[in-house]
N, C-alpha and C positions, 0 to 999 in steps of 0.2 A: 504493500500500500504506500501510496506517494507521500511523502511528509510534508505539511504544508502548517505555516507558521502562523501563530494566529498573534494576531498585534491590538493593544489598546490605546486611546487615543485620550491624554488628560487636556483640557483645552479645547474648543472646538473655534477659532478663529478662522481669519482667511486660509492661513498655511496647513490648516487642518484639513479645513473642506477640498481644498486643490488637492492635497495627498488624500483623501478617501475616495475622491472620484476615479484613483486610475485603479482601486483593488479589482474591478469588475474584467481588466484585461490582463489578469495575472493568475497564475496556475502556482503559485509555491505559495501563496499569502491569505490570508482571511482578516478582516477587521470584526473582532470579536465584542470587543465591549470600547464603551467611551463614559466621561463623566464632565461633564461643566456646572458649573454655578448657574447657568441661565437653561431656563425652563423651554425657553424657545428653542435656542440652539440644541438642548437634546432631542426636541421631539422633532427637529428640521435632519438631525442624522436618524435618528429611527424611521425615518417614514423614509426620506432619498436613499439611506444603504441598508433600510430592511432588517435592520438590526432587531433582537428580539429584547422585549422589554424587562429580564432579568439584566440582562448587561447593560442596560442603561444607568449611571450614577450620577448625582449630583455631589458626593464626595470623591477627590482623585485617589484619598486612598484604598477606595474600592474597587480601582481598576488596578492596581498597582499590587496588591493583595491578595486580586483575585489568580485561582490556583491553575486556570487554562491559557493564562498570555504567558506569550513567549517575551516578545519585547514591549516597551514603555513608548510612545511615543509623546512626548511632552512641548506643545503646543502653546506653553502658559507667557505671560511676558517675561521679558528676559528678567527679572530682578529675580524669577522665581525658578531659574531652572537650574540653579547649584545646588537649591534645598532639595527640587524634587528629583535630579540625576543621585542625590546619595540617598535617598529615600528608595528609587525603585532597586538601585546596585545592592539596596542592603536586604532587599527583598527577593533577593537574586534575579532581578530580570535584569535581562539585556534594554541598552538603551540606545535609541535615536533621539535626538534634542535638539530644537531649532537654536540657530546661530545667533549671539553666542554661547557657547555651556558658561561660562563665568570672563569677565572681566578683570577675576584677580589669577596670576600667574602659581600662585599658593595655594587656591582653595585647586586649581583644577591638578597642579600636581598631586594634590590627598584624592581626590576622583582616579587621578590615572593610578594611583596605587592602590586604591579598591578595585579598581576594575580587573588590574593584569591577579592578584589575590583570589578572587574569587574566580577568575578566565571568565569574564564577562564583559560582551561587544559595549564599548562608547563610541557613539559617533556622534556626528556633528552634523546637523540638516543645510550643507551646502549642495545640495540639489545635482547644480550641473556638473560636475566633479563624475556621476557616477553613468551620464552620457556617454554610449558607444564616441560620438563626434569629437568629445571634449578629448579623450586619447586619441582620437586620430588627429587631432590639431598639437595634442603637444610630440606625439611623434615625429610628426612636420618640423615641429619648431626643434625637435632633437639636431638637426639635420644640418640648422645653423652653426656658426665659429661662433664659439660664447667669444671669444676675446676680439671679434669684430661687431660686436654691441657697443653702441655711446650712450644710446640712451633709450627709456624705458618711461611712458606715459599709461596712466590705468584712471577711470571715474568709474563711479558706479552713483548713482543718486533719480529717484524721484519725486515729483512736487505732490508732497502728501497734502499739502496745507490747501488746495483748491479755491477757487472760487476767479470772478474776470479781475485783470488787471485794467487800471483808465488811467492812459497818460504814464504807463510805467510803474504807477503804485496799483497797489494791490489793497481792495476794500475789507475783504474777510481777513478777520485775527486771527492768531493762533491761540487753537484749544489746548491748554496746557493739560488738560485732563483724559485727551485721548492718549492712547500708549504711547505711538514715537513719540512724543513730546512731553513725556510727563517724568520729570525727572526720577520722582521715585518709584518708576515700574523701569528703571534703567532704559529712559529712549534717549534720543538724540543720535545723530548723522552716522557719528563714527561706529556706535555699539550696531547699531541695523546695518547699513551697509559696507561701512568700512574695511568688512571681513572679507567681502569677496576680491575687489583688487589685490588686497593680501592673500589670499589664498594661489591666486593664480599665479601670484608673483613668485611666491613660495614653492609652489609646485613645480614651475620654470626655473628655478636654479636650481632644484634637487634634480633631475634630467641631466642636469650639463656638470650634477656631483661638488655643486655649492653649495658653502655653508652660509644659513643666514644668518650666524654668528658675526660675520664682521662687518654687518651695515651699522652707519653712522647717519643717524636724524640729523638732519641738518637744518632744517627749516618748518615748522610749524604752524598754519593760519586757523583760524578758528572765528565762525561769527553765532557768538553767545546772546541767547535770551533765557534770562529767568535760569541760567544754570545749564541750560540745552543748548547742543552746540547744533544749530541749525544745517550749516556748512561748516567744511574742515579740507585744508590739503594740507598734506605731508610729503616730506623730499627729503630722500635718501642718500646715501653715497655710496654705491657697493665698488669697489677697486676703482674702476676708471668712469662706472655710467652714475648718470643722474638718473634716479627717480623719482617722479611726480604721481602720488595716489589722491583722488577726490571722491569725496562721498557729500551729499546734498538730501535736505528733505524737505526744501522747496525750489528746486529746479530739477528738470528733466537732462540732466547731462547724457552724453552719448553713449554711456553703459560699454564701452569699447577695453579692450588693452592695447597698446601700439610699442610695436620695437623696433626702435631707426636703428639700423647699422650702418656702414663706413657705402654701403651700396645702395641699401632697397629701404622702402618701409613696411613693415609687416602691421598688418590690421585684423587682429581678430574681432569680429565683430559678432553683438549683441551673442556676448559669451556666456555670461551672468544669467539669461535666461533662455538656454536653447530652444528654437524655435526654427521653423523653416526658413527665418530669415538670416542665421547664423551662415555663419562664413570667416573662412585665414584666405585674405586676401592679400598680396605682393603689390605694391604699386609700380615696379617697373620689371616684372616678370610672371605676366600674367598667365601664365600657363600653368603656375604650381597652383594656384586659386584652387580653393575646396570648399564646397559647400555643402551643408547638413540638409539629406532628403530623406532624414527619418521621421515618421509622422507622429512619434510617441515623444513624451516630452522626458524632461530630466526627472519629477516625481512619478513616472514610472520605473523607471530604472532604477533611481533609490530602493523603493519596495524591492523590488525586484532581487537586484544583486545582495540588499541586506539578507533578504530572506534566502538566499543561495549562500551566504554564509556561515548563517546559523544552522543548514540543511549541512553541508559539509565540514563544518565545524574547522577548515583548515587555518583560520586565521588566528586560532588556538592553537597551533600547534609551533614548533620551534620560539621565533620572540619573534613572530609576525605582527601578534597585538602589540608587543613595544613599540614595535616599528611605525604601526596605525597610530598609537596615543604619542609617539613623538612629534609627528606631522601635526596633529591637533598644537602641540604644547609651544611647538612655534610659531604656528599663526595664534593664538592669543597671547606670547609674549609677545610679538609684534604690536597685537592690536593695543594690549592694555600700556605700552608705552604711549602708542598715538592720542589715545584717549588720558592717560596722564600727564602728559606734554604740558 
């Protein structure tokens, strides 16, 4: 009989609802139980994913307790997901957790040393990462002379804040009380999006066998309200290239990565959220051009290959899980420097 992994969901937000919609195209996974504080949102996943109304909770530690999930999927805001990542790890579930797991470089070290202790998966809900596309774009980018790199541009940012601009001002305020913006459910620019130009950047120099150990911050911008960093760019210095990362949460920046070298400029485009629109474009050697003509998105794959993990259990075996929770631990020492900057 097939083994197929049955996953709980605490939170039921936007990043919840987009990840329940793709269990219905997956053969290794089941969305077994969920639990929110909102009455609506439960009974909007019972009824859309047919859930049966025992596994429905309005307390999370009921989904986290209970004795048929496999893994935790924690959906909650960010201030809350270092409480509930050692909460389900001590419950022995396996965990997925949207970005970030913690902001502090200490609490997530005590996490990575529950987790390898008990040989229990942590990951981190960076989506496109686990896209067929996304590996076939950094094998491409293998292909490059790391040491003919100058320079290195990444944004990731959208205008959460809505409403028409007249004359270049903007009439609608910000709501300090909705999540990204509310200082104490940990929102602002850097903590939501910050993490993906770092991730990718991170993941491009381990390919070429660099360490992120000897980048130097060099310049840090930040436009604060009420404590919340609205926008933020950071620049780097790794040997000889400059690095430029943006993250925004009232502009629509071009969500790109860009690496000029001594030749071409490579453009990976709308990487952060693969889409048929993705594409590693060259601009002066247009024949390497690649483009994503998968119809399935990046939270299909997540489930996906998660659930193929925990079915083969191989990432348990030798110090593969190290090797996973090291890659986490340096993109949040990166981030939590940018965000303490």
């Amino acid at each position: 009989m097939k083994k197929i992994i049955n996953w709980g969901f605490i939170g039921l937000g936007n990043a919840s609802y987009n990840l329940a919609k793709e269990f219905k195209n997956i053969d290794n996974s089941n969305l077994k139980a969920v639990a929110s504080l909102q009455e609506k949102k439960r009974a909007l996943f019972k009824d859309k994913f047919e859930l049966e109304e025992k596994n429905i909770f309005s307390n999370y530690d009921d989904v986290i307790s209970h004795p048929d999930i496999d893994i935790v999927y924690i959906g909650l805001p960010n201030s809350m997901h270092e409480t509930y990542c050692f909460k389900a790890l001590n419950f022995n579930k396996n965990v997925l957790v949207e970005k970030p797991i913690t902001k502090n470089i200490q609490s997530f070290r005590e996490l990575k040393g529950l987790s390898l202790k008990k040989k229990l998966l942590l990951e981190e809900g960076i989506a496109n990462k686990f896209h067929p596309f996304y590996k076939k774009t950094l094998n491409e980018i293998k292909k490059l002379d790391f040491s003919k790199i100058i320079k290195i541009e990444s944004s990731f940012g959208n205008d959460a804040l809505g409403g028409k601009k007249i004359f270049g001002f903007r009439l609608k305020k910000v709501n300090y009380k909705k999540r990204l913006f509310n200082k104490n459910l940990d929102g602002g620019s850097i903590l939501d999006g910050g993490i993906y130009p770092i991730s990718l950047l991170l993941d491009i120099m381990e390919i070429f066998n660099e360490t992120s150990e000897k980048k130097v911050i060099t310049k840090c911008e930040k436009k604060i309200s009420k404590n919340i960093d609205l926008e933020s760019s950071l620049t780097l210095s790794y040997r000889n290239i400059e690095i430029k990362l943006k993250t925004s949460l009232t502009k629509n920046l071009e969500n790109n990565f860009i690496i000029y070298t001594d030749k071409d400029v490579i453009t990976l485009r709308n990487i952060f959220n693969i889409s048929l629109e993705s594409a590693l474009e060259f601009k002066d050697n247009k024949n390497k051009n690649l483009y994503n003509l998968d119809k399935f998105n990046s939270y299909h794959y997540e489930i996906m290959n998660i659930s193929n993990l925990l079915i083969n259990r191989k990432i348990f075996e030798n110090d593969s899980l190290d090797v996973s929770l090291k890659k986490i631990e340096n993109k949040i020492e990166l981030l939590s420097d940018w965000f303490e900057y």
